[in-house]
DRENDO-1510 file (C-alpha; in Angstrom, 1 decimal, always signed):
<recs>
REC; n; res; u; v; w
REC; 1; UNK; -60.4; +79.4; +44.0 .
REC; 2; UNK; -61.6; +82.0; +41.2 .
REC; 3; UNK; -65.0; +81.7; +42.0 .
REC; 4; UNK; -64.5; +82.3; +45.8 .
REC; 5; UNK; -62.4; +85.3; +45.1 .
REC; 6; UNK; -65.0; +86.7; +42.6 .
REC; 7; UNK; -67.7; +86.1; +45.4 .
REC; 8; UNK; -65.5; +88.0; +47.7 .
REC; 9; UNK; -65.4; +91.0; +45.2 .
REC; 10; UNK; -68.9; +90.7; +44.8 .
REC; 11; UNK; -70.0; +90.8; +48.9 .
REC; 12; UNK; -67.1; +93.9; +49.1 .
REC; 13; UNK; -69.2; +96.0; +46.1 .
REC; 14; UNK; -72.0; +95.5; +47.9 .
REC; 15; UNK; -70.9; +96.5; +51.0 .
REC; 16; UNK; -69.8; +99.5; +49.6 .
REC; 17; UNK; -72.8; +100.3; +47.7 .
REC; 18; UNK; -74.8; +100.2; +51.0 .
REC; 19; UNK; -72.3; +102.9; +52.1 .
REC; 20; UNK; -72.1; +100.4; +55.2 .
REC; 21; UNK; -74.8; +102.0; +56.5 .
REC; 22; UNK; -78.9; +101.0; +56.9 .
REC; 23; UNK; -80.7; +100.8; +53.6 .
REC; 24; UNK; -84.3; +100.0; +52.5 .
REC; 25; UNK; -84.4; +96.4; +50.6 .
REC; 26; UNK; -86.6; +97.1; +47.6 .
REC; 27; UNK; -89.3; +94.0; +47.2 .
REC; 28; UNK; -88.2; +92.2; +50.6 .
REC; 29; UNK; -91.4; +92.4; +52.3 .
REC; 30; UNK; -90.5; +89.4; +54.6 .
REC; 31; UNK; -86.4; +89.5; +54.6 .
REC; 32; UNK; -84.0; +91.6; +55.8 .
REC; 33; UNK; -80.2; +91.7; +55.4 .
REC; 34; UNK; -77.4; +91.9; +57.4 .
REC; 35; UNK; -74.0; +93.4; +56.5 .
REC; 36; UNK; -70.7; +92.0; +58.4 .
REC; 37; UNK; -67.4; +94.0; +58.1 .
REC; 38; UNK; -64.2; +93.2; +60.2 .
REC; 39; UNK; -60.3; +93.6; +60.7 .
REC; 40; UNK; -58.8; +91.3; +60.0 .
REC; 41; UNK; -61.0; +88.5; +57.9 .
REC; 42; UNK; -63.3; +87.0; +60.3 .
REC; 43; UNK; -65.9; +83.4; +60.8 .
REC; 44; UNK; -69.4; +84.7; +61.1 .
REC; 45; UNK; -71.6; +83.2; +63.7 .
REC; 46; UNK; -75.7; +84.0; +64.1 .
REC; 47; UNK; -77.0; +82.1; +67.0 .
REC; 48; UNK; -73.6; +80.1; +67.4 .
REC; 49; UNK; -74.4; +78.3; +63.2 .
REC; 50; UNK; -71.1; +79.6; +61.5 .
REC; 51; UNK; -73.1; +81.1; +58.2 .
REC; 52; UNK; -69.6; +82.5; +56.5 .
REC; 53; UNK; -67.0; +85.0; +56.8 .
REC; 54; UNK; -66.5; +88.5; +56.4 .
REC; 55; UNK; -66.8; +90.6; +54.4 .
REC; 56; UNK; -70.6; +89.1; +54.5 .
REC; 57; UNK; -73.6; +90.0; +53.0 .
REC; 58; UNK; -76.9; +88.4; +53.2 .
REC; 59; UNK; -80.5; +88.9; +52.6 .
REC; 60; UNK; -81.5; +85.2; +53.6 .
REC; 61; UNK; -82.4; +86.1; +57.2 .
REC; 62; UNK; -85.4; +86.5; +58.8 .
REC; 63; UNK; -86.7; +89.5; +61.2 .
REC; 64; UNK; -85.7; +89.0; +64.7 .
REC; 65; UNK; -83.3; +89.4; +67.3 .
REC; 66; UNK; -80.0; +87.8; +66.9 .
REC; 67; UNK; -76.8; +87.0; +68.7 .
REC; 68; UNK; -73.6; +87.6; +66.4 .
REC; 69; UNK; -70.3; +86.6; +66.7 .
REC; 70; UNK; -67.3; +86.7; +65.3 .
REC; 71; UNK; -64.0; +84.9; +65.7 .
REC; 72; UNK; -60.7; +85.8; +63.6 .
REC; 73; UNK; -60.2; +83.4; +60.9 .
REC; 74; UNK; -56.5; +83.0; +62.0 .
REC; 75; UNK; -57.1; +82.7; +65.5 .
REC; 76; UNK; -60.6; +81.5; +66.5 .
REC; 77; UNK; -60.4; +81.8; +69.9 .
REC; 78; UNK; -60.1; +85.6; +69.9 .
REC; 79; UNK; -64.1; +86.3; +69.7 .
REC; 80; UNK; -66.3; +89.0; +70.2 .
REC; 81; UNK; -70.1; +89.1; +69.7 .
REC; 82; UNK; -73.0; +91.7; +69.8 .
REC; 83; UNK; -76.8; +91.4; +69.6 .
REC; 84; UNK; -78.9; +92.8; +66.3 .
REC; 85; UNK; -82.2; +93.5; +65.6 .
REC; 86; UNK; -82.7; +92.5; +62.1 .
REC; 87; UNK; -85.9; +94.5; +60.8 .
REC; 88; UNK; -88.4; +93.9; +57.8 .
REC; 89; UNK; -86.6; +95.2; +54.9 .
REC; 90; UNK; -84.2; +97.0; +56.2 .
REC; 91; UNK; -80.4; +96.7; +56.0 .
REC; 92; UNK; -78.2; +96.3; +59.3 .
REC; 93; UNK; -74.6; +97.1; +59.2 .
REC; 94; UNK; -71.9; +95.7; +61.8 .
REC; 95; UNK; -67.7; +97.0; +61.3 .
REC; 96; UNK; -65.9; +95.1; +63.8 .
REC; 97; UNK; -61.9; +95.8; +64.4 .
REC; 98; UNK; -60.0; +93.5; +66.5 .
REC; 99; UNK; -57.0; +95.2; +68.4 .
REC; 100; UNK; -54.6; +93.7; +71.1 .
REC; 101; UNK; -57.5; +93.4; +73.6 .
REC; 102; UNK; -60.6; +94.5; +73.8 .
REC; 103; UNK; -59.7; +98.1; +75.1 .
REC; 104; UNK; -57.9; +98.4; +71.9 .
REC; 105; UNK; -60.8; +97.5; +69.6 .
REC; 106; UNK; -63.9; +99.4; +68.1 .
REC; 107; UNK; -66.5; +98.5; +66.4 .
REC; 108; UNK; -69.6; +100.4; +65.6 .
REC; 109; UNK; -73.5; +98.9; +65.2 .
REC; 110; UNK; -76.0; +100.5; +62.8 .
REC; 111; UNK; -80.1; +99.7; +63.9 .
REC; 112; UNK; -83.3; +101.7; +62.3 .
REC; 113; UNK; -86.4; +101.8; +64.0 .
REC; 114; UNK; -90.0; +103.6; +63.0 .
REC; 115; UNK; -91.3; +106.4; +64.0 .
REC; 116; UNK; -94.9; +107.8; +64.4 .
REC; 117; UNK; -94.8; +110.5; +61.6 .
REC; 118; UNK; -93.4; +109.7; +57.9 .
REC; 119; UNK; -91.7; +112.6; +57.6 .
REC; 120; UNK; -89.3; +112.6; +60.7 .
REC; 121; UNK; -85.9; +111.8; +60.9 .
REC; 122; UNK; -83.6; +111.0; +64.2 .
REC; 123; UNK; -80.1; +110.4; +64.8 .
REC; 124; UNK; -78.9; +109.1; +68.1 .
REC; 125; UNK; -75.6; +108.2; +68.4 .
REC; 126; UNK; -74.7; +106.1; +71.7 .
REC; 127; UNK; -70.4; +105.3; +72.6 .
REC; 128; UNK; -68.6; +103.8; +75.0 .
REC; 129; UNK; -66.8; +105.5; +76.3 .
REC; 130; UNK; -69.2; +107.6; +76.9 .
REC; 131; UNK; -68.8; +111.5; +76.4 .
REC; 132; UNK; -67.2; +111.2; +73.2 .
REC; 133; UNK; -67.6; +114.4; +71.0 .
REC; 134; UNK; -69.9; +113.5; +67.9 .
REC; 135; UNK; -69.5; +115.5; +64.4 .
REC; 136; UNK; -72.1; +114.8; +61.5 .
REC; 137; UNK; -70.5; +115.6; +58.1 .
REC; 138; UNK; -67.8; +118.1; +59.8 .
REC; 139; UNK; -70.0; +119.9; +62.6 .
REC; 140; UNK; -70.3; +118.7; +66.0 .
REC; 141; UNK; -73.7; +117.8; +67.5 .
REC; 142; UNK; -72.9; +117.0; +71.0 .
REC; 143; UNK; -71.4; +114.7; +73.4 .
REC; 144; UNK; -72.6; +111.1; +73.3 .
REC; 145; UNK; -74.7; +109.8; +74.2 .
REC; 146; UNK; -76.9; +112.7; +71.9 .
REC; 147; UNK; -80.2; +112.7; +69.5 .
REC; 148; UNK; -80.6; +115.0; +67.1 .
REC; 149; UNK; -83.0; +115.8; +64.4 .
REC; 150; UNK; -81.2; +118.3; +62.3 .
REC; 151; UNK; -79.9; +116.4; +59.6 .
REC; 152; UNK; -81.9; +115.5; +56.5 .
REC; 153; UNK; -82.0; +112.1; +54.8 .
REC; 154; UNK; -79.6; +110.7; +52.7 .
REC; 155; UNK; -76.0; +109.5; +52.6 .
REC; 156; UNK; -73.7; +111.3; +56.1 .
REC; 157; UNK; -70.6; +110.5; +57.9 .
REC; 158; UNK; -69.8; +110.6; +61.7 .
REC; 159; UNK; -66.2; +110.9; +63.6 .
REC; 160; UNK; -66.5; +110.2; +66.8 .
REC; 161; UNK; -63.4; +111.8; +68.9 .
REC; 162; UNK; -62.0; +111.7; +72.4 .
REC; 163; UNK; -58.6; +112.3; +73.2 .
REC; 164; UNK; -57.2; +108.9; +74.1 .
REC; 165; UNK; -58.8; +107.3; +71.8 .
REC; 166; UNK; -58.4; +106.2; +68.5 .
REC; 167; UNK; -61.4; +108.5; +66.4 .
REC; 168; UNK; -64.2; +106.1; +64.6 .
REC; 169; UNK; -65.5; +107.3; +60.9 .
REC; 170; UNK; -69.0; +106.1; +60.7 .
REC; 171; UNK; -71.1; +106.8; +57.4 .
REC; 172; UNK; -74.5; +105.9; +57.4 .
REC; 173; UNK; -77.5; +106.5; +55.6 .
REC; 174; UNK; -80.8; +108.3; +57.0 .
REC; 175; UNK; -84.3; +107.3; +56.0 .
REC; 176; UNK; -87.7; +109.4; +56.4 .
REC; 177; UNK; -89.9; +108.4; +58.9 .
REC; 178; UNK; -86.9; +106.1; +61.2 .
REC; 179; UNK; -84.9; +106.6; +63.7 .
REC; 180; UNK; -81.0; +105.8; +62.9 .
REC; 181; UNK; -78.8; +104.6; +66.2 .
REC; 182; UNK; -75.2; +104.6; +66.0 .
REC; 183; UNK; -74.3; +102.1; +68.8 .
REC; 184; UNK; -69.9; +102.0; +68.9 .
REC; 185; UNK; -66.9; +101.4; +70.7 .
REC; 186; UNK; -63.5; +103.6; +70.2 .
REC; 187; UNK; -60.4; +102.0; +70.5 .
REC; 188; UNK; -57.6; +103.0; +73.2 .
REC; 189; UNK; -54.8; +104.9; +72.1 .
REC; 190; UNK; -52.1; +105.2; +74.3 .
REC; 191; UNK; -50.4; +107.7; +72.1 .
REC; 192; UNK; -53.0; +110.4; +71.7 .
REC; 193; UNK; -52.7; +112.7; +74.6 .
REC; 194; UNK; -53.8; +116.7; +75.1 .
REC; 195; UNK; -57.0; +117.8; +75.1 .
REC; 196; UNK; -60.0; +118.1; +73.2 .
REC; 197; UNK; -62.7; +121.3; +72.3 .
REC; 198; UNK; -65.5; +121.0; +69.8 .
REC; 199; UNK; -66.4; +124.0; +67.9 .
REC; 200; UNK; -68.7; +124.7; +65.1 .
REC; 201; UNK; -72.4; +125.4; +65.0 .
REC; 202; UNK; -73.2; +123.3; +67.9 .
REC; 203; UNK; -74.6; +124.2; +70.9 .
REC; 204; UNK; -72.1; +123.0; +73.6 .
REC; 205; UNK; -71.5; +123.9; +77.0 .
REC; 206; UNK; -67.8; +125.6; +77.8 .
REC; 207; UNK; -67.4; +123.8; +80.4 .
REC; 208; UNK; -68.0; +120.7; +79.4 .
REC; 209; UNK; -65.5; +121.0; +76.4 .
REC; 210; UNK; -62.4; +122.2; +78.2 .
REC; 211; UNK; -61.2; +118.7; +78.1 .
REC; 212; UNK; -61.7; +115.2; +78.4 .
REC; 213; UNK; -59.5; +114.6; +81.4 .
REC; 214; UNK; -59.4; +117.8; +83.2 .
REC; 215; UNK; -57.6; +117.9; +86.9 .
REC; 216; UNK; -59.6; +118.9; +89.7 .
REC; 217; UNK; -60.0; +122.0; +90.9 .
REC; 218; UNK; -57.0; +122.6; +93.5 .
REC; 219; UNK; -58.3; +123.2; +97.1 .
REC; 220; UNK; -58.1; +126.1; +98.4 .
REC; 221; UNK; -58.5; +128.1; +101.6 .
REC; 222; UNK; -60.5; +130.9; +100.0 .
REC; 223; UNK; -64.3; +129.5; +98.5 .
REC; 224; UNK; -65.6; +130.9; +95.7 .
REC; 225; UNK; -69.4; +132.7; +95.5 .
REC; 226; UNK; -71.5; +129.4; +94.8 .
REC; 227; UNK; -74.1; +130.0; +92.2 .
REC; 228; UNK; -76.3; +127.0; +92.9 .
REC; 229; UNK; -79.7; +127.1; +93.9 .
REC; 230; UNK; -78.9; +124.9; +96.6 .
REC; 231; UNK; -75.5; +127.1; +97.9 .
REC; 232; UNK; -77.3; +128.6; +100.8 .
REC; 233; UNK; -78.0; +124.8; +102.3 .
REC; 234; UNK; -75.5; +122.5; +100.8 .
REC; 235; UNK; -71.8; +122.8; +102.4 .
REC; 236; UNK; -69.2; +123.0; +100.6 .
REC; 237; UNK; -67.6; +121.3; +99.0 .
REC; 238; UNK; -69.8; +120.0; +96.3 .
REC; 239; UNK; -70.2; +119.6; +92.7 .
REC; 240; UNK; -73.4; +121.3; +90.3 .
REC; 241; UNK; -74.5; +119.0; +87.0 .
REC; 242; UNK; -73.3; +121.0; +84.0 .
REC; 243; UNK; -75.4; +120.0; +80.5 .
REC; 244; UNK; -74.4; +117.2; +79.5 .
REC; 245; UNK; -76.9; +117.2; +76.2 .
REC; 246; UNK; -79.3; +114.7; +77.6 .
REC; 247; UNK; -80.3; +116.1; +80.8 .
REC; 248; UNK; -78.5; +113.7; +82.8 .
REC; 249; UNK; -74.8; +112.1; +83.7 .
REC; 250; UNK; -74.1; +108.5; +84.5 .
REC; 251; UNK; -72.7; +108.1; +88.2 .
REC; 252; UNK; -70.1; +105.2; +88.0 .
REC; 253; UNK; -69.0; +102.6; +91.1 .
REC; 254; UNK; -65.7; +103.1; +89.6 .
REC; 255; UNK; -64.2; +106.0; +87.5 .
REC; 256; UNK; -64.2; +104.3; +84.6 .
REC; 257; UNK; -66.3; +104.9; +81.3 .
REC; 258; UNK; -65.3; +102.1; +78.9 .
REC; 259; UNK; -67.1; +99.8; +81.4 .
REC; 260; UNK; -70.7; +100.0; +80.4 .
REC; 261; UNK; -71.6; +97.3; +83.6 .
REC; 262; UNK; -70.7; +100.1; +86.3 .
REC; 263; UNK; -73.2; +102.6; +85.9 .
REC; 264; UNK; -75.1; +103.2; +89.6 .
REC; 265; UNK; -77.6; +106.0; +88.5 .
REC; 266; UNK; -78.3; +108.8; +86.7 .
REC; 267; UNK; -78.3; +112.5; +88.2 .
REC; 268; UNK; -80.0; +115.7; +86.2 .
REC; 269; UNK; -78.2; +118.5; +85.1 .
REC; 270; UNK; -78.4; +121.4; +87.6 .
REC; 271; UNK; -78.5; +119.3; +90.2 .
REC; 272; UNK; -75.9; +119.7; +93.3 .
REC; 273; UNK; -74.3; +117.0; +95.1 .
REC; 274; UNK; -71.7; +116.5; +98.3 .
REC; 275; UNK; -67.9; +116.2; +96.5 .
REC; 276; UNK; -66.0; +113.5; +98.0 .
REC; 277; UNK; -62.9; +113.5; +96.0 .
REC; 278; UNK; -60.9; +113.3; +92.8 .
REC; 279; UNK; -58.2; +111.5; +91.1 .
REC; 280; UNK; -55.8; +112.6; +88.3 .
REC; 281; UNK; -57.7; +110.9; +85.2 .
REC; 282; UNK; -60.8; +113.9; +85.4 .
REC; 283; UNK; -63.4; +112.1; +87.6 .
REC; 284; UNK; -64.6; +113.6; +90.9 .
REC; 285; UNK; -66.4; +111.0; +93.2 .
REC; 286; UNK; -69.7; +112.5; +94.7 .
REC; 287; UNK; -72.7; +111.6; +97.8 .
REC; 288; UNK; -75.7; +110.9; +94.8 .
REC; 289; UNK; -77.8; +109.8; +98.0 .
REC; 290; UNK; -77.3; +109.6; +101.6 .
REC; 291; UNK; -74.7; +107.2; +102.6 .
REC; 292; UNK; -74.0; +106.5; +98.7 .
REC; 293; UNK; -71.3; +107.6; +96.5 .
REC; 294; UNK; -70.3; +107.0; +93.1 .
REC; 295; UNK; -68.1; +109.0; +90.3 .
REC; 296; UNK; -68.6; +110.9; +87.5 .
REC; 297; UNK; -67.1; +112.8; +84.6 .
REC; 298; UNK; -65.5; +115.7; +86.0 .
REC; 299; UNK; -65.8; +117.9; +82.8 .
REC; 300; UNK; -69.6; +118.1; +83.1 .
REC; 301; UNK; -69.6; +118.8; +86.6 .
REC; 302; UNK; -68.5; +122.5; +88.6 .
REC; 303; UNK; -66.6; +122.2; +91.9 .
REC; 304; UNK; -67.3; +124.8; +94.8 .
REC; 305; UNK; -65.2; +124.4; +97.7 .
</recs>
């Protein structure tokens, strides 16, 4: 009983000491290692072979691609798995956090990959849902999903916040010559409500941090001076792409971000599109091609009616 406890202690200093994030593994030419954190106390399944529970540590694994799952030790048939890619000497870091249902949970997934030049560093940082406003040690970056390069390496932390949901601390470490993505899931919170504006040094859009549910724009007999390129042969109404930080903004079958299995497309920022409609919960739905329609986040998008 005192030795499993000590081993326990052991696994949790570790843990720690990796700052939960991805590491190098000194002398591991051929290994790699694979960090498991969860809440509560979870079995540990790679490739459906139980291998433990968490918190669990290992270095025993060989590079690959793996399917991980867990199931709370207390109740095994509340599961949830993921898939990692387990690099050459590198460490891979997994926090899961198991709420009511899955809308209530998080978890977030730390992967490295190389890049072409030694010396360069990347950060992307990809949520469901998506839009989420992303802040590296205090300043906000963007909306996810976003890739930066302005951070050096070492030791950082990551909140990930949008209103109605519960915000996600990630701290990770960033190595020269990789690229560091931040794969998570937030975790609904029924009692956060208001809205939501990043400030700081980053470069967003006004618009697009009004707020995270904002109503549509009420109709009105009067139309406003479009601004599009398109205003002169597009009717009205319609919707323009604001920046979204990548470029482009996922169009939905329904309007709903925390499913990732809905996306129809992708349209580019500045684009202009035939508006449709809108509910109440900030989405506007929109003709992305002829005789197609689909919906998107309404706070990177400008209505002209």
């Amino acid at each position: 009983m005192m030795q499993s406890a000590m081993r326990r202690l052991i696994l949790i200093v570790m843990a720690g000491l990796v700052l939960s994030g991805c590491s190098l593994i000194p002398g591991r030419n051929k290994r790699t290692a694979l960090n498991v954190t969860s809440e509560p106390e979870s079995l540990v399944y790679i490739n459906d072979r139980e291998v433990g529970t968490t918190p669990y540590y290992s270095e025993e694994v060989e590079p690959g691609e793996y399917r991980l799952q867990l199931a709370v030790k207390d109740k095994p048939e509340i599961r949830w798995q993921t898939q990692v890619s387990l690099k050459p000497q590198l460490l891979t870091s997994v926090q899961r956090e198991f709420g009511e249902n899955e809308e209530n949970s998080s978890y977030y997934v730390l992967t490295l990959e190389s890049l072409s030049s030694k010396s360069a560093i990347e950060l992307t940082v990809v949520t469901v849902p998506d839009s989420v406003i992303v802040k590296v040690d205090g300043e906000p970056v963007g909306f996810a999903p976003v890739t930066t390069d302005d951070f050096e390496a070492g030791e950082h932390e990551a909140v990930l916040e949008t209103p109605g949901y519960r915000a996600l601390t990630v701290p990770f470490n960033l190595l020269a010559g990789h690229r560091l993505t931040v794969t998570a899931q937030l975790a609904r919170d029924q009692g956060l409500t208001g809205e939501m504006t990043a400030t700081g040094s980053a470069k967003l859009d006004d618009e697009a941090t009004k707020s995270a549910s904002p109503k549509p724009t009420p109709r009105s007999k009067a139309s406003p001076t479009p601004t599009s390129t398109r205003s002169a042969t597009l009717k009205t109404p319609y919707v323009e792409i604001l920046e979204t930080g990548t470029g482009w903004l996922r169009v939905r079958s329904e309007p709903d971000a925390y499913n990732a299995d809905n996306e129809l497309t992708k349209v580019d920022v500045g684009k202009t599109f035939p508006y449709v409609e809108a509910n109440d919960d900030g989405w506007y739905k929109i003709e992305y091609d002829k005789g197609k329609t689909g919906w998107i986040v309404a706070r990177y998008a400008k209505l002209y009616e």
